[in-house]
N, C-alpha and C positions, 0 to 999 in steps of 0.2 A: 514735686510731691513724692516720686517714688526714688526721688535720694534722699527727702529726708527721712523717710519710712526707713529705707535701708541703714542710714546713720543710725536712725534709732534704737533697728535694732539690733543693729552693732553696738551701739551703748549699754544695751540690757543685757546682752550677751556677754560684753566686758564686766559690765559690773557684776553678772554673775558667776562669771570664775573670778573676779576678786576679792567676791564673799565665797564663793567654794574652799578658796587657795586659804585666807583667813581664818574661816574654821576649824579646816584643819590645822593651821599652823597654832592656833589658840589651844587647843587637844594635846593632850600630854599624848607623847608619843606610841606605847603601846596601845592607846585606845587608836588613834588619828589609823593605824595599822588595824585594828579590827574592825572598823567602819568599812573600808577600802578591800579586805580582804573578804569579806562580806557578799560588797559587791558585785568580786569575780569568783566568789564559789558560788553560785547558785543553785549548781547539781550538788553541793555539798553542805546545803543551808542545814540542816540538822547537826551539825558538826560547833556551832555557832553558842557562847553561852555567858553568861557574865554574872558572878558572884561577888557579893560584899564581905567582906572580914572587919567582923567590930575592930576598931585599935586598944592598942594596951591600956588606954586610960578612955574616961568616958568621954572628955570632952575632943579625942583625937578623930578626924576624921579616917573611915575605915577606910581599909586598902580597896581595891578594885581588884579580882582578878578576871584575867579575858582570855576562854578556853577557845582559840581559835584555828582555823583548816589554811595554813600558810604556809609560809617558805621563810627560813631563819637569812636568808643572804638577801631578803626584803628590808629586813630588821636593821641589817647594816647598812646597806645601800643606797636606799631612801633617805634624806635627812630627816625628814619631817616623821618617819617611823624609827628612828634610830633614837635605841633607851641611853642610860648613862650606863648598864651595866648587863653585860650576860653570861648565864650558867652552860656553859659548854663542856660537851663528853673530851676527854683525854685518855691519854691510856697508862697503866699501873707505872709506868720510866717518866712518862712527862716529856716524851720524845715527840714534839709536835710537828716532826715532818713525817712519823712512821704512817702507813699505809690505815692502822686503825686507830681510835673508830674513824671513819671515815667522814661523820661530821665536824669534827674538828678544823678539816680542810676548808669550811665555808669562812671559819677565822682564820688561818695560816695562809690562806691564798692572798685575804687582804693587806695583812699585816706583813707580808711579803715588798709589799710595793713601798712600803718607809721602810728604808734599808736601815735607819737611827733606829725607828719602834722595833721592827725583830731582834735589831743586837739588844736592844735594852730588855725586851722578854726572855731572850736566852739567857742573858747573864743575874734576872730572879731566878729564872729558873735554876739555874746554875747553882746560887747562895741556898734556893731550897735543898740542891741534891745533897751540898757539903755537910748540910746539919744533920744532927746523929738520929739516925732510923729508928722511932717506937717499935718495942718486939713484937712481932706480928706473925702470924702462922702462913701468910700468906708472901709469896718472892714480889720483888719490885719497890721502889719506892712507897707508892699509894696503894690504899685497899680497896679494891673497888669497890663503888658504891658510897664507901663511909668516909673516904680521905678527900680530902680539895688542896688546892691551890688557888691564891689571890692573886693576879698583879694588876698594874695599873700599864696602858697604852697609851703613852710612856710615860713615867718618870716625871714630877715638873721637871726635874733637870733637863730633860733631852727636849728639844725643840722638835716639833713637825710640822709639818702642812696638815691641813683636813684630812682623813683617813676614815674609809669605810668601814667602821668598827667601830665599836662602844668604848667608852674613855678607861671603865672596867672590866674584869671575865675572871669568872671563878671556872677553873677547870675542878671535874670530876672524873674520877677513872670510872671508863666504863670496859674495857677491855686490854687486852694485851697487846703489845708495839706488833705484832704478827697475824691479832686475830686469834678468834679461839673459844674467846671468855661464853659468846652466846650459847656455849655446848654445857655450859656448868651455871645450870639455873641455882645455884644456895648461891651464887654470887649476886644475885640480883632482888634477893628479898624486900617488900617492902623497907621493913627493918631500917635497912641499909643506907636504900634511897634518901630515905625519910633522914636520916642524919648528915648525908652529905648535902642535902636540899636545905636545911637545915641553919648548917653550917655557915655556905654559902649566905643563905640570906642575911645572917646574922654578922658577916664581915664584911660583905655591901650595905647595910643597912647604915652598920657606924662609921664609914666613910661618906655616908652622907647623900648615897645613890637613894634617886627616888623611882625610877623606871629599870625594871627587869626583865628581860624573856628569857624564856630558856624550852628550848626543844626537848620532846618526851626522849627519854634517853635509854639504854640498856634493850632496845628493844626489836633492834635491827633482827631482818630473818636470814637465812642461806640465799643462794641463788636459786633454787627448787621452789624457794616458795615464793620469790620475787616472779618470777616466768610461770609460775601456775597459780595465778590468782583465783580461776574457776572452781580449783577443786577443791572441797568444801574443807576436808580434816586441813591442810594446809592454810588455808584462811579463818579458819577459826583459832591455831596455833597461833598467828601473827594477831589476831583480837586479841589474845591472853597475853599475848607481850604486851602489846600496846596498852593494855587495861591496868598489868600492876603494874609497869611503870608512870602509868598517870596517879595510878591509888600510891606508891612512894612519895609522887612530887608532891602530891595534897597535904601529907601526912605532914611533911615536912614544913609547905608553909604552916599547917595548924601548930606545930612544935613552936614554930619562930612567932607567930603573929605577937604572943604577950608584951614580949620585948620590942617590937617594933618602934623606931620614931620615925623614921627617912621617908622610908618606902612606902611609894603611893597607887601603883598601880606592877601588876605583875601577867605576863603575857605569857600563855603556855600554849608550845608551837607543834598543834597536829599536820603532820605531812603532806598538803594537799595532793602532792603526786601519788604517796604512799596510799590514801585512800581514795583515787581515782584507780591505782592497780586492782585495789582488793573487789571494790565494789562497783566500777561502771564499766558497764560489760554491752555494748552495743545493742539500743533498743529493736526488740520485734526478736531479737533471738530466744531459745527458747529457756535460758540461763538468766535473763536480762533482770523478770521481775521476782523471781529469787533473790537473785545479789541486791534489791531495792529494798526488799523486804527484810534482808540480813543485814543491810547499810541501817535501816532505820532501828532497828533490834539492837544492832551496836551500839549506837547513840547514844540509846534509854541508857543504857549501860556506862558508856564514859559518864554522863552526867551524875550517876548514883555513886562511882567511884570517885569523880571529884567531889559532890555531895559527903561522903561518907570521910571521905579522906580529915578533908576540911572541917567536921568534928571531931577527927584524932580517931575514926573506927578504919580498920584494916578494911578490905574488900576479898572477901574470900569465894570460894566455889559455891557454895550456896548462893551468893548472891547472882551467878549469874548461869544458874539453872544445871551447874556443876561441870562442865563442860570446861574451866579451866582448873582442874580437880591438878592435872600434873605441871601446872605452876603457882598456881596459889598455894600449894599442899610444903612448897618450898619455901619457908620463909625462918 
């Protein structure tokens, strides 16, 4: 009797991770990652959000977006959360080894290991750099914020093995091959965002990508204010980043949605590390329910800026009690 109890249930158990495993794998992939990511932020459950974008015609079913608290090297890593395509920061040369932005590494470390896929990225890269440069006021190949690059990982021509990375990746400059750009906020204007987000969607979209993520971008802080999360001018500074660059990314799907056919679901990647610095600050201190109270204030906040975005309205200092007066006032 108490082996076949045990058989049993073993049985139930089996069969429920191979209706778990199922599920997931049946979930289009940026969702199958907000379920899952979900489940291990739970000191970060207010972080957590899911919008529908009507499609360009009525009978189109509307896109998904999923405002979620993760980690973009999830997105690759995972199969079962790995999209067809992601919008990733580069910097104004399109030199994907330089030191900034520093997210770009989470793709160049992968694509590192098919020594076929990096030769074949460098050498897009490469045919992009030869073509003649739009006049622009600003030095580099790309303009930050407004300029992209397409390529594909790799080529049909180039054969690979399986590879941690999206079969797509729209790079966007967000900074300088040195670092720098975070000092010179008119680089980062909604405006901007919004055209390079844009862009992007709309050259993943007609190749036929139905799955995107893309990481808040342009929004990185110094080191001062990474190692002093508690102190409040410095953590409201990093909200104000964080906030227009989600109110860009919005803007931009709202820009692209009309035209939409492909694209079905879109994942936008808040930091889970990045907001466990800002806001979890060890219980019973006396800083703790402060930061919980400012964590949850934030929140209302990202969701009104993807809310507002996602109707095509900018997100300015008024909306968030004026407080981000010296970045919003940049646009």
């Amino acid at each position: 009797m108490i082996a076949h109890a045990r058989e049993h249930r073993f049985l139930v158990w089996s069969l429920l991770s191979v209706t778990s495993a199922m599920a997931i794998a049946q979930q289009r992939p940026v969702a199958a990652m907000f379920g899952d990511d979900q489940k291990r932020g739970e000191t970060i459950a207010l972080s957590f959000s899911t919008v529908e974008v009507a499609g360009a015609r009525t009978a189109d079913a509307p896109v998904q977006i999923y405002l979620t608290a993760g980690d973009l090297a999830r997105a690759f890593d995972i199969p079962a959360f790995r999209p067809g395509a992601a919008i990733v920061p580069t910097n104004t040369e399109l030199l994907i080894t330089a030191p900034s932005p520093a997210t770009q590494a989470v793709l160049v470390e992968r694509v590192r290991k098919q020594p076929d896929v990096l030769r074949d990225l460098q050498d897009q890269i490469a045919a992009r750099r030869a073509q003649p440069r739009a006049p622009s006021a600003e030095p580099g190949l790309l303009d930050i914020g407004a300029d992209t690059f397409v390529a594909q990982l790799p080529r049909p021509a180039v054969k690979q093995a399986a590879g941690a990375f999206p079969k797509s990746v729209c790079l966007i400059a967000t900074d300088f091959p040195k670092g720098g750009a975070i000092d010179r906020r008119e680089l980062f204007g909604q405006d901007r965002v919004r055209k390079g987000i844009a862009g992007c969607l709309a050259a993943l979209d007609a190749s036929g990508v139905e799955s995107i993520v893309v990481p808040l971008m342009g929004a990185a802080s110094s080191g001062l204010q990474a190692n002093d999360p508690a102190f409040e001018g410095q953590r409201v500074l990093k909200e104000c980043r964080l906030l227009n660059s989600l109110a860009g990314i919005a803007l931009g799907i709202h820009d692209f949605a009309p035209s939409r056919r492909n694209i079905r679901e879109i994942g936008v990647i808040q930091w889970d590390r990045e907001l466990a610095e800002m806001f979890s600050l060890p219980k019973g201190t006396r800083l703790a329910q402060a930061a919980q109270n400012a964590y949850r204030a934030y929140t209302e906040q990202v969701k009104l800026a993807l809310r507002k975005g996602l109707n095509g309205e900018k997100t300015v200092a008024a909306d968030v009690d004026g407080s981000c007066n010296a970045i919003f006032s940049v646009q």
